[in-house]
Steps between C-alpha positions, in 0.01 A plus 500: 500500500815539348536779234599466112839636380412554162771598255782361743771260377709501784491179743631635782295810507177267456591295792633741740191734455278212590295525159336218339720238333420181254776243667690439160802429767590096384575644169831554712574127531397439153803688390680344771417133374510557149687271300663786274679794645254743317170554445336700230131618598296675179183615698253785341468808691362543835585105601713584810856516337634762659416434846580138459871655383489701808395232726858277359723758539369604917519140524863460372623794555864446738521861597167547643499267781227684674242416178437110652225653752306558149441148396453287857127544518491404136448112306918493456542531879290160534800240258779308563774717637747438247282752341452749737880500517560671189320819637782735507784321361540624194625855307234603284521677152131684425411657126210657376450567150156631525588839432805396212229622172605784251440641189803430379762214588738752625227624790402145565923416565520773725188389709669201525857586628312727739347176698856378470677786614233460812576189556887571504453753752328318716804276537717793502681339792620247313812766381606524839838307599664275245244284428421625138893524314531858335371460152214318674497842687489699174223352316301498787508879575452499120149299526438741769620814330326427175809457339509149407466332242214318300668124578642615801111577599403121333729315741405763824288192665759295419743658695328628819381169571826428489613758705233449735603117545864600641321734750278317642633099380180451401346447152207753376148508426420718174166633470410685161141650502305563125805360309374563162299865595820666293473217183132582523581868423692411242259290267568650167734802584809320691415175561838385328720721757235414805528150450844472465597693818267297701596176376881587612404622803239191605797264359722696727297425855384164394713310259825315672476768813650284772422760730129459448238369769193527342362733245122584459401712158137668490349633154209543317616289221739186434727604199564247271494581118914640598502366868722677696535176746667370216751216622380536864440117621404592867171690420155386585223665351140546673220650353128510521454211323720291768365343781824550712502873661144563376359569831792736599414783262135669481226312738380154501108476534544423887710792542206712318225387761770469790566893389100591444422345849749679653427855364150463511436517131250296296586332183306279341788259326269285264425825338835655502620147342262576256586770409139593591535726758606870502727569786505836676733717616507353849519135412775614215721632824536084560647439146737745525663449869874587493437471100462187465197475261 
């Protein structure tokens, strides 16, 4: 029987450790297919988001060639191979803002640069050579440095992706995980200054960025009262209450008793659909594979 790896986000480790995994793996051709260049998921916690993210950016990713071996005995491996061709073909631009909450907007900013300064050093290469001109040069030592400015921060996804597309000729795939975790913090403290940052940096990577792929945007909520995907026209937005991506993010019923049978666990589901039925620690372990209930 394969074990649980509770508390783990991370695809790759999932796979390559041989633990058990809900095949959520077609969500990659949903992006793939969609109409719109990005896709906005609101899920509650503990649906899957993370991993999900994870699972895009192994499968995109153009400098890990190696990462394909993760997805062949997977549901992806089985379409059309104009799909499968996109494994490993693109440069790949990864946030998390689960972390980016303060008491203060000035502690929430900072969390934030620091998952940009990451990200910036992670494509350190990219100052090699003359592909970036000198000023290019500057500011980016000054993202990395923490020396930079507030817009020069707002327009940082901007402008790797479009450093990244004269490396490697290819267009990226952003990924930002828990979005609105830092507008979140700032509900009735900073929610002015929180907003406002976010909204230039999201119009930034999404709006007019003809050195975009496909973006895919994970949060607990869908902001709309001040939306900071104000003006963006190639956003598609899924939540709970759409059909389309539903079964991609926390289980389907057949996945429950697929999962049950598998782990040897009972669960009666007319009860637990109920809301009848007290479920014990054991049987909870099944909600909460890889987080994603």
């Amino acid at each position: 029987m394969k074990e649980l790896d509770i508390g783990n986000s991370d695809f790759k480790s999932t796979i390559e450790n041989d633990n058990y995994y809900v095949d959520k793996s077609l969500l990659i051709k949903e992006v793939i297919k969609a109409q719109k260049q990005v896709i906005l998921l609101p899920r509650p916690r503990r649906f899957g988001k993370t991993l999900n993210l994870s699972m895009l950016k192994y499968f995109f990713d153009i400098n890990q060639p190696e990462n394909e071996a993760l997805f062949k005995n997977l549901n992806i491996w089985q379409t059309e191979n104009e799909i499968k061709e996109k494994r490993g073909k693109y440069p790949v631009i990864y946030l998390s803002f689960k972390d980016a909450k303060g008491k203060s907007w000035d502690e929430t900013y900072q969390f934030i640069i620091l998952e940009i300064l990451k990200l910036y050093l992670k494509h350190d290469y990219l100052l090699d050579g003359d592909l970036l001109k000198q000023a290019e040069k500057q500011t980016f030592n000054d993202i990395i440095n923490n020396k930079a400015d507030s817009t020069n921060y707002a327009d940082s996804l901007k402008r790797i992706s479009e450093y990244l597309y004269r490396y490697h000729h290819q267009k990226t795939v952003i990924l930002i995980d828990e979005y609105d975790t830092p507008i979140q913090a700032g509900y009735k403290k900073f929610y002015d200054d929180a907003i406002s940052f976010m909204r230039n940096l999201m119009s930034g990577a999404f709006k007019d960025n003809i050195y975009l792929y496909k973006g895919v945007i994970t949060g607990i909520l869908r902001i709309s009262k001040e939306s900071i995907f104000t003006g963006l026209n190639n956003v598609s937005v899924f939540s709970v209450l759409d059909d389309e991506l539903s079964d991609k993010f926390g289980f389907t019923e057949n996945e429950v008793n697929k999962s049950c049978k598998i782990l040897m666990f009972q669960l009666n589901m007319s009860k637990l659909k109920s809301g009848t039925m007290v479920i014990d620690l054991e049987t909870l372990l099944i909600f909460i594979i890889h987080g994603q209930f």
